[in-house]
mmCIF file of the N, C-alpha and C atoms, coordinates in Angstrom:
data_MODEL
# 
_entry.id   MODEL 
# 
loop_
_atom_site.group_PDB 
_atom_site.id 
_atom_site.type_symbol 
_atom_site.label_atom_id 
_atom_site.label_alt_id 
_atom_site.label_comp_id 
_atom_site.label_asym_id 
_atom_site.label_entity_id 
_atom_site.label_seq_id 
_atom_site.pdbx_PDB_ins_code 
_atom_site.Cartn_x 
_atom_site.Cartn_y 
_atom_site.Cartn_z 
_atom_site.occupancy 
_atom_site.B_iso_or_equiv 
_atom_site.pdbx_formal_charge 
_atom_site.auth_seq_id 
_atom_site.auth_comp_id 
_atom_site.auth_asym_id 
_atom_site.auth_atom_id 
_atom_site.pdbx_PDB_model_num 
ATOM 1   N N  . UNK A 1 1  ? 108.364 -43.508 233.136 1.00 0.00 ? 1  UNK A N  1 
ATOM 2   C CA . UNK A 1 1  ? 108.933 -44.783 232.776 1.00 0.00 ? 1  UNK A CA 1 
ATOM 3   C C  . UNK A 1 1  ? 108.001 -45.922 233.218 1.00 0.00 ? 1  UNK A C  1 
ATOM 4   N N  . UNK A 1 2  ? 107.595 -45.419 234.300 1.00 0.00 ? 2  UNK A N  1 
ATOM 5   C CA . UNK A 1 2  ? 106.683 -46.562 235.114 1.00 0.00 ? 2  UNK A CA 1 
ATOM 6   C C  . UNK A 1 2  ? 105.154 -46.984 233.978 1.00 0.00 ? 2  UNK A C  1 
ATOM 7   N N  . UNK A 1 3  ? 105.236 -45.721 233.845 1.00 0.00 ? 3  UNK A N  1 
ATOM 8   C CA . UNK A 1 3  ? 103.520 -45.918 233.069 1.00 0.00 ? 3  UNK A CA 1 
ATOM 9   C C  . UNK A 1 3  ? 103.940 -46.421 231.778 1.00 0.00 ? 3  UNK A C  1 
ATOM 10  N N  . UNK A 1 4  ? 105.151 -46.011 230.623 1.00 0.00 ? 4  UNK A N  1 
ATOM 11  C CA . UNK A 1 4  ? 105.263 -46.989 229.551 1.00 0.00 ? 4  UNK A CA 1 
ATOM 12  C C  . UNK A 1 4  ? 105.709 -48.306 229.226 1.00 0.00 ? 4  UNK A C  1 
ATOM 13  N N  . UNK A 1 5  ? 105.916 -48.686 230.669 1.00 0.00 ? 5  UNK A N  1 
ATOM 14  C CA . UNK A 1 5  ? 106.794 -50.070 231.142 1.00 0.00 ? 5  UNK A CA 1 
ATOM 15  C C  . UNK A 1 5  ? 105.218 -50.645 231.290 1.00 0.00 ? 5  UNK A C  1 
ATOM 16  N N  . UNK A 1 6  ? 104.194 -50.495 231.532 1.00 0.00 ? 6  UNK A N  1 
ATOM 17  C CA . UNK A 1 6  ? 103.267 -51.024 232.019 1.00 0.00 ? 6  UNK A CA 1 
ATOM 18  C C  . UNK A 1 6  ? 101.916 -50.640 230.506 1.00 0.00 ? 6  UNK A C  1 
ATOM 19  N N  . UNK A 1 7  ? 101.627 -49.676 229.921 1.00 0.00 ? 7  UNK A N  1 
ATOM 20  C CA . UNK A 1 7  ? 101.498 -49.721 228.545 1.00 0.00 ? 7  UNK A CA 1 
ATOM 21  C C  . UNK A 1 7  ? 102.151 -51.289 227.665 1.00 0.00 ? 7  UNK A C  1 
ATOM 22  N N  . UNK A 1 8  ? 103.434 -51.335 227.559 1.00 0.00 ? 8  UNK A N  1 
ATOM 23  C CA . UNK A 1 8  ? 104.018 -52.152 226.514 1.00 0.00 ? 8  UNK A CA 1 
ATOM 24  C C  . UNK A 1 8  ? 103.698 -53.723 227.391 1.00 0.00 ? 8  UNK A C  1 
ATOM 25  N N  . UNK A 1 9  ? 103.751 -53.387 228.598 1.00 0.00 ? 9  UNK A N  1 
ATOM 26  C CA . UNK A 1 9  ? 103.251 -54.803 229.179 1.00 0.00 ? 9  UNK A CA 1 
ATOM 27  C C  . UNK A 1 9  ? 101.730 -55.232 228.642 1.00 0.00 ? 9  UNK A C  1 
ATOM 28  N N  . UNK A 1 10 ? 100.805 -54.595 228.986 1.00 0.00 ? 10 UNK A N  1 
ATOM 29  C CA . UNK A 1 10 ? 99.591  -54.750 228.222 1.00 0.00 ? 10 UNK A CA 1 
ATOM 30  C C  . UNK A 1 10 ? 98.889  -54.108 227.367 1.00 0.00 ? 10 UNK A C  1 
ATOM 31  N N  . UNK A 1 11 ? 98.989  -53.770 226.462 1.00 0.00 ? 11 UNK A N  1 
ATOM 32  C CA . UNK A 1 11 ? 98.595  -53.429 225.402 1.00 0.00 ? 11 UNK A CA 1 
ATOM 33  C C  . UNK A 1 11 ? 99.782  -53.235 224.237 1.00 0.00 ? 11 UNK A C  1 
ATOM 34  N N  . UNK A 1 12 ? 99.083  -53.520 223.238 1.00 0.00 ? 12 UNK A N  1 
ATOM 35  C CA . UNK A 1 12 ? 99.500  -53.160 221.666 1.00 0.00 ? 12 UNK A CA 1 
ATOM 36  C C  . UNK A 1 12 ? 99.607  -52.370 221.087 1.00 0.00 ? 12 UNK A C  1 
ATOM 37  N N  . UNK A 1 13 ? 98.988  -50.907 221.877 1.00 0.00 ? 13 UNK A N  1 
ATOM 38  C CA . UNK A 1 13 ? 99.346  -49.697 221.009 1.00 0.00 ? 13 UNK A CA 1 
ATOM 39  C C  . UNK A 1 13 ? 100.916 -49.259 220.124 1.00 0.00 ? 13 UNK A C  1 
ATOM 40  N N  . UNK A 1 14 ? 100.989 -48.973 219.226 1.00 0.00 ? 14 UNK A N  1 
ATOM 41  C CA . UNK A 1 14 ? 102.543 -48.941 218.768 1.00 0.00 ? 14 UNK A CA 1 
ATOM 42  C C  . UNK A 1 14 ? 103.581 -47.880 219.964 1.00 0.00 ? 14 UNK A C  1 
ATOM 43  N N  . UNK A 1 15 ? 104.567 -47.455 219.715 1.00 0.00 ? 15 UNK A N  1 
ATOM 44  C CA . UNK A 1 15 ? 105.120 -47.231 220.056 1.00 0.00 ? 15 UNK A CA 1 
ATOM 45  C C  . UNK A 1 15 ? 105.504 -45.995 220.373 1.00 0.00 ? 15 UNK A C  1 
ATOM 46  N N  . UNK A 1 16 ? 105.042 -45.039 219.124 1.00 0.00 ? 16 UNK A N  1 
ATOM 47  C CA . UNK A 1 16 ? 104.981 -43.659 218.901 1.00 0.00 ? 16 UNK A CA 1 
ATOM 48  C C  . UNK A 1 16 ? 103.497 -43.246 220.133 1.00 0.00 ? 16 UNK A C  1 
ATOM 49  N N  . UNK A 1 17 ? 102.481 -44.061 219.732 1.00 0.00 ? 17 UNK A N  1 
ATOM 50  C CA . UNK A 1 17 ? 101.721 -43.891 220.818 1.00 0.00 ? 17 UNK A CA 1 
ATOM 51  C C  . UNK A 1 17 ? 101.939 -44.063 222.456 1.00 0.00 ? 17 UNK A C  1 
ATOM 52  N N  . UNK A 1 18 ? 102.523 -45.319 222.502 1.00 0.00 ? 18 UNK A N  1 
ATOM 53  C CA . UNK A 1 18 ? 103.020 -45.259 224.423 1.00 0.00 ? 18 UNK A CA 1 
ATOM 54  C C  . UNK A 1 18 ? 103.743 -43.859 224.656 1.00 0.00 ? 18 UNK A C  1 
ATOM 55  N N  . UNK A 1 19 ? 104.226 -43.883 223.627 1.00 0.00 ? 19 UNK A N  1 
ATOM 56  C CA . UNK A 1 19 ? 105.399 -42.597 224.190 1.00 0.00 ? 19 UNK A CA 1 
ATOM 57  C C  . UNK A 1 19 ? 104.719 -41.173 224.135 1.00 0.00 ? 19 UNK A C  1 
ATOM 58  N N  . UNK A 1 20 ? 103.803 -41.019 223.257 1.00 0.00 ? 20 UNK A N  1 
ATOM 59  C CA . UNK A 1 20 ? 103.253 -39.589 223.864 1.00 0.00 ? 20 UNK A CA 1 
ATOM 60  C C  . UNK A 1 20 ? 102.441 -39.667 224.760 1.00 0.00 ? 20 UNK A C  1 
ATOM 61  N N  . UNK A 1 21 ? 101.795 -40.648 224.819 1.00 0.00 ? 21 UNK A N  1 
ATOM 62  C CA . UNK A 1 21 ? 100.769 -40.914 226.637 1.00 0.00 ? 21 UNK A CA 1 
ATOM 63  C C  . UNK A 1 21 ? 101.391 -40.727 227.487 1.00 0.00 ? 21 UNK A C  1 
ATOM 64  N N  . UNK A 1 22 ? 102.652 -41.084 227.285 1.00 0.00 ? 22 UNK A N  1 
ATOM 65  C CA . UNK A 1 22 ? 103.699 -41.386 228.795 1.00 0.00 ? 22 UNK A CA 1 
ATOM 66  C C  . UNK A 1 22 ? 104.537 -40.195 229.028 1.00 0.00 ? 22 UNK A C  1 
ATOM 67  N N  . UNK A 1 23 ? 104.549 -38.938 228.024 1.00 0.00 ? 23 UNK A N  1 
ATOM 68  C CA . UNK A 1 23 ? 105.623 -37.743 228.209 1.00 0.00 ? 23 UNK A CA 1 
ATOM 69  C C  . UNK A 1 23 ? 106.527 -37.939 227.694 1.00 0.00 ? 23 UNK A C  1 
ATOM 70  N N  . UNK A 1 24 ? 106.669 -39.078 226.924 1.00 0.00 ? 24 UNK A N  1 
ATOM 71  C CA . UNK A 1 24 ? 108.482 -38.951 226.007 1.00 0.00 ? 24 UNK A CA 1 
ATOM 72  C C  . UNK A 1 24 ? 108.133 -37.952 224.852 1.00 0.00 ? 24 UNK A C  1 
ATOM 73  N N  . UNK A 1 25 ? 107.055 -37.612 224.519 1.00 0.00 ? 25 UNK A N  1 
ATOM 74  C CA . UNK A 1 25 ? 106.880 -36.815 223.591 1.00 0.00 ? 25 UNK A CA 1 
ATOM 75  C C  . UNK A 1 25 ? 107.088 -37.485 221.879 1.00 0.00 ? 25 UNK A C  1 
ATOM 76  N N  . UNK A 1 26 ? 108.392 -38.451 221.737 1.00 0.00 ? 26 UNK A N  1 
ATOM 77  C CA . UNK A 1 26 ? 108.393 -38.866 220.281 1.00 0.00 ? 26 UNK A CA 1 
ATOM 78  C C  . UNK A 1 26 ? 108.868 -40.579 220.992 1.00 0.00 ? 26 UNK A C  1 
ATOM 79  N N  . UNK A 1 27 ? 108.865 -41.925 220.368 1.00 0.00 ? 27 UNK A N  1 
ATOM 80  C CA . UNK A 1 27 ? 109.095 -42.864 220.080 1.00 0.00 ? 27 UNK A CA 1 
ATOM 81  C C  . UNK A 1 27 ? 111.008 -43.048 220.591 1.00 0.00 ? 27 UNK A C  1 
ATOM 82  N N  . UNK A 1 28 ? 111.397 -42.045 219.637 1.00 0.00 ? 28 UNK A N  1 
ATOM 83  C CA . UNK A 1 28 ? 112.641 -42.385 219.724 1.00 0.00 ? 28 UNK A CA 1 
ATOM 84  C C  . UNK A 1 28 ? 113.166 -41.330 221.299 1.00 0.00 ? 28 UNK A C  1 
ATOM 85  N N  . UNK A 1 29 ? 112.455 -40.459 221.720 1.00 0.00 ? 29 UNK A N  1 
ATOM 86  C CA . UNK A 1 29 ? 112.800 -40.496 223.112 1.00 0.00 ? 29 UNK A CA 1 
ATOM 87  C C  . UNK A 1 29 ? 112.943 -41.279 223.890 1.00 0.00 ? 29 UNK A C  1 
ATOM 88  N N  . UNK A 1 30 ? 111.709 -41.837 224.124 1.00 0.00 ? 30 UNK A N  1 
ATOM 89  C CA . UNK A 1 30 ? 111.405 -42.938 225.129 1.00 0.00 ? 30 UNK A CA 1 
ATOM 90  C C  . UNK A 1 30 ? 112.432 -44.136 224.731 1.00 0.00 ? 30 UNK A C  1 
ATOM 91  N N  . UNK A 1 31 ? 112.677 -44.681 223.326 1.00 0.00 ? 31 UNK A N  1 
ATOM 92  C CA . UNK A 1 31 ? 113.824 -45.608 223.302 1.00 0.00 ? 31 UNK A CA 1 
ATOM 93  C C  . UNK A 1 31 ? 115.100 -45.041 223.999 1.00 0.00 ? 31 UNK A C  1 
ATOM 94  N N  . UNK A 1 32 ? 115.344 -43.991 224.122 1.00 0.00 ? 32 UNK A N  1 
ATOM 95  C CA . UNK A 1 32 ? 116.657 -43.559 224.525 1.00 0.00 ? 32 UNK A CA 1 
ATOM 96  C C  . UNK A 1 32 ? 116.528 -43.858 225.732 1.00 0.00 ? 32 UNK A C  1 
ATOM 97  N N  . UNK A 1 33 ? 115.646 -43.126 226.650 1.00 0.00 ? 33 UNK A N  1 
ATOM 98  C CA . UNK A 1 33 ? 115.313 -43.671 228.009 1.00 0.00 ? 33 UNK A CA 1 
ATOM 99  C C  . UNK A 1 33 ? 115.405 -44.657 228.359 1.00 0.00 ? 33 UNK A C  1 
ATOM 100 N N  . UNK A 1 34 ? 114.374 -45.800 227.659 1.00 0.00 ? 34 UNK A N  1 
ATOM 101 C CA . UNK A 1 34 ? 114.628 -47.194 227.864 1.00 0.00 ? 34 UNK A CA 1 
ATOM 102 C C  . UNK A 1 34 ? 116.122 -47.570 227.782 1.00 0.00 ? 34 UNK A C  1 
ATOM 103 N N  . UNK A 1 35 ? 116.706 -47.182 226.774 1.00 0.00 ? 35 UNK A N  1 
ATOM 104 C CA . UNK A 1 35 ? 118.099 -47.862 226.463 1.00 0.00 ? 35 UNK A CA 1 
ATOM 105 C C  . UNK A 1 35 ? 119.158 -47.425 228.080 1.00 0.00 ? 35 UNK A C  1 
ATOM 106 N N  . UNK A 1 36 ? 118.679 -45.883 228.164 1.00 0.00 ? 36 UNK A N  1 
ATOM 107 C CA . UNK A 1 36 ? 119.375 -45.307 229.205 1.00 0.00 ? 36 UNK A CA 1 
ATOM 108 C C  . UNK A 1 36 ? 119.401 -46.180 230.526 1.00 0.00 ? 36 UNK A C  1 
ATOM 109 N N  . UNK A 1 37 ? 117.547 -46.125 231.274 1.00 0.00 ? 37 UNK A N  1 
ATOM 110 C CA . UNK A 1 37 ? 117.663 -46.738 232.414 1.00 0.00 ? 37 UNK A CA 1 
ATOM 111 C C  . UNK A 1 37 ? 117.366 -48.390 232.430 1.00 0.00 ? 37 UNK A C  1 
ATOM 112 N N  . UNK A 1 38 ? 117.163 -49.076 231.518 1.00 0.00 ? 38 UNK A N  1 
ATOM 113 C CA . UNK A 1 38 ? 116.591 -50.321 231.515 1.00 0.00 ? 38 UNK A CA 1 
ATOM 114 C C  . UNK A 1 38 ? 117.754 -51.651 230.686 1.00 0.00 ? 38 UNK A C  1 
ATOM 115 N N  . UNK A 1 39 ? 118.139 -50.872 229.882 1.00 0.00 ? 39 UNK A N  1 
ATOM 116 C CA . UNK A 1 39 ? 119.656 -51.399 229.167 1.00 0.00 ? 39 UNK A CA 1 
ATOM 117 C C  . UNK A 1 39 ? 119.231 -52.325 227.963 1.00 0.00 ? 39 UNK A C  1 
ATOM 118 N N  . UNK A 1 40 ? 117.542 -51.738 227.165 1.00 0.00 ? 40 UNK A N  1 
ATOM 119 C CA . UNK A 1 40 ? 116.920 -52.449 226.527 1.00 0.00 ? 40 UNK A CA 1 
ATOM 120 C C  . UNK A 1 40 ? 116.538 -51.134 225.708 1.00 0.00 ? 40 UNK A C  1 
ATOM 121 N N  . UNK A 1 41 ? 115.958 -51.455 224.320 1.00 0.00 ? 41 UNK A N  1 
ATOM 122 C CA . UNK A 1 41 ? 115.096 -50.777 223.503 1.00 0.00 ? 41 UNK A CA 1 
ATOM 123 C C  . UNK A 1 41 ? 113.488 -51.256 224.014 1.00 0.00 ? 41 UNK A C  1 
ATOM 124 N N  . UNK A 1 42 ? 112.973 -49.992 224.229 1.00 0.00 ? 42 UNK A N  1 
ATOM 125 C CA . UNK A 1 42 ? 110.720 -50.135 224.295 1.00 0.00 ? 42 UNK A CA 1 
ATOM 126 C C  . UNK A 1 42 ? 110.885 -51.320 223.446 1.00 0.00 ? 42 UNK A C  1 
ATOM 127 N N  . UNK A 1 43 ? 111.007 -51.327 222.292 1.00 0.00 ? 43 UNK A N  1 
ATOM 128 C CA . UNK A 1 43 ? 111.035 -52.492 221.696 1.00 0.00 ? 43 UNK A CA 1 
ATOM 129 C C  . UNK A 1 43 ? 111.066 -54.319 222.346 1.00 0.00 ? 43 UNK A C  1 
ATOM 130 N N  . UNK A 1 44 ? 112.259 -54.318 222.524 1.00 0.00 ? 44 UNK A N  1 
ATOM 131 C CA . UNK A 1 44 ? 112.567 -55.309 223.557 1.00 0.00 ? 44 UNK A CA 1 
ATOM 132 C C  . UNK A 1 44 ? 112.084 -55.414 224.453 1.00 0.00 ? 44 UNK A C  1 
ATOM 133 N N  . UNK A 1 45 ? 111.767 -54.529 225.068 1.00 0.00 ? 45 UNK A N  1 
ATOM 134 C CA . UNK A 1 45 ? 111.377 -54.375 226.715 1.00 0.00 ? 45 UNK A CA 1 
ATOM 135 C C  . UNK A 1 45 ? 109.999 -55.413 226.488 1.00 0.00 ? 45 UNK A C  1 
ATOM 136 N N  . UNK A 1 46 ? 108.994 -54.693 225.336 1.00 0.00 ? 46 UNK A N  1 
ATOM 137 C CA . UNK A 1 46 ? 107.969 -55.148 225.059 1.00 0.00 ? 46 UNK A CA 1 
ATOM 138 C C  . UNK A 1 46 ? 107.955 -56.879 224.646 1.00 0.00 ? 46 UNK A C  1 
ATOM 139 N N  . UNK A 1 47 ? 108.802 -56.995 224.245 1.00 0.00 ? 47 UNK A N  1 
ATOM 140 C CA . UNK A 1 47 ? 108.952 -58.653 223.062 1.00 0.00 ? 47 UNK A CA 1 
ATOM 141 C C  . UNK A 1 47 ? 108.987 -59.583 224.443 1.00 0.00 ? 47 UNK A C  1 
ATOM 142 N N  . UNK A 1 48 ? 109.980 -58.823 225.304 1.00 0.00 ? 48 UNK A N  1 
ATOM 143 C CA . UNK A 1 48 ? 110.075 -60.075 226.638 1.00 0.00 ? 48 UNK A CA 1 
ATOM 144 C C  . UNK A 1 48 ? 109.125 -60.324 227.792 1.00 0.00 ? 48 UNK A C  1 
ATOM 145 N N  . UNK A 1 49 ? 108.433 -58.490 227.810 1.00 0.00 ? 49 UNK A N  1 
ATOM 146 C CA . UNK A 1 49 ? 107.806 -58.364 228.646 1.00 0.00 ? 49 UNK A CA 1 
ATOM 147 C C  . UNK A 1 49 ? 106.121 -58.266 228.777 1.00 0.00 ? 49 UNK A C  1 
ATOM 148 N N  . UNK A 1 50 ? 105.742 -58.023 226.892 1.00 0.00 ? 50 UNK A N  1 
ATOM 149 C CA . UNK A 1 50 ? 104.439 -57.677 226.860 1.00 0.00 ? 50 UNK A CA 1 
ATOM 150 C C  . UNK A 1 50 ? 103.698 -58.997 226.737 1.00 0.00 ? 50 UNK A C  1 
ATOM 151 N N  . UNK A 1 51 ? 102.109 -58.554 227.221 1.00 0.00 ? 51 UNK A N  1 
ATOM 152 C CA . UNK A 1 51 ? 101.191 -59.828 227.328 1.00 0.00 ? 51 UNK A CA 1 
ATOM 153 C C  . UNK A 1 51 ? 101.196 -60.316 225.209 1.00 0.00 ? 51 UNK A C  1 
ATOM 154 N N  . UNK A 1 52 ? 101.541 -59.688 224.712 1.00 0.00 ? 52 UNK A N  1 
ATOM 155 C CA . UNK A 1 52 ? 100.961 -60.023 223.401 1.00 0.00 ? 52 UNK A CA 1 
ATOM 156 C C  . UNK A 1 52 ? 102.198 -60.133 222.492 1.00 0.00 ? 52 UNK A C  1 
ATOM 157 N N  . UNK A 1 53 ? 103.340 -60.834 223.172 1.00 0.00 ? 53 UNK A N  1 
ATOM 158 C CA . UNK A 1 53 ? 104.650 -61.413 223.213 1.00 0.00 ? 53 UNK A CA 1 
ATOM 159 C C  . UNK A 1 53 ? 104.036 -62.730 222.472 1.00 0.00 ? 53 UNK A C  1 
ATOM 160 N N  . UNK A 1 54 ? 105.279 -63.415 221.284 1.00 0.00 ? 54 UNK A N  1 
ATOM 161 C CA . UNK A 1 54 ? 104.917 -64.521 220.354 1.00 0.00 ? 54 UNK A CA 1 
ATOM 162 C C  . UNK A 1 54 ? 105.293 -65.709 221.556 1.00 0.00 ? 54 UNK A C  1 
ATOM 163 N N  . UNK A 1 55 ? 105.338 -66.582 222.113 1.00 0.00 ? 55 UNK A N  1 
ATOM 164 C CA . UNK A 1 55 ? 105.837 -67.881 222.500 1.00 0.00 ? 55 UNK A CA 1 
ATOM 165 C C  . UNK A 1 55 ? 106.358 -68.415 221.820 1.00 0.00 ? 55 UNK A C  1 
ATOM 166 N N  . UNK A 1 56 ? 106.821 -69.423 222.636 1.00 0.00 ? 56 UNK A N  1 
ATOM 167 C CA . UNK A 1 56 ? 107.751 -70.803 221.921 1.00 0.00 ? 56 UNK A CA 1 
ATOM 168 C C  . UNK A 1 56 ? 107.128 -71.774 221.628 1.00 0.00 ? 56 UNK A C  1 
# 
C-alpha cells in the first residue's frame, strides 16, 4: 500500500501499472484495497494527492 500510495504521489504511470509494481496484481485490486483501507479509489487518492494533480 505504502509503495502505491507513493507511485500515484509521484509519478503518472497509469494505474494498471502502479498496481502490478506494487503486488495488487490487476488495477481493480488495488482499487479495492484503496477503497478498503484508505476510504478512497487509487484514483482519487491520486487527483488529491499526486504531484501531477490539475490546480485551481
Amino acid at each position: 500500500m505504502d509503495a502505491a500510495r507513493a507511485l500515484l504521489e509521484r509519478s503518472d504511470r497509469p494505474l494498471k501499472t502502479v498496481a502490478h509494481r506494487c503486488g495488487f496484481g490487476t488495477a481493480a485490486r488495488m482499487r479495492a484495497a484503496f477503497l478498503r483501507h484508505l476510504g478512497v479509489s487509487a484514483l482519487d487518492y491520486r487527483q488529491h494527492f499526486g504531484a501531477f494533480r490539475q490546480r485551481d
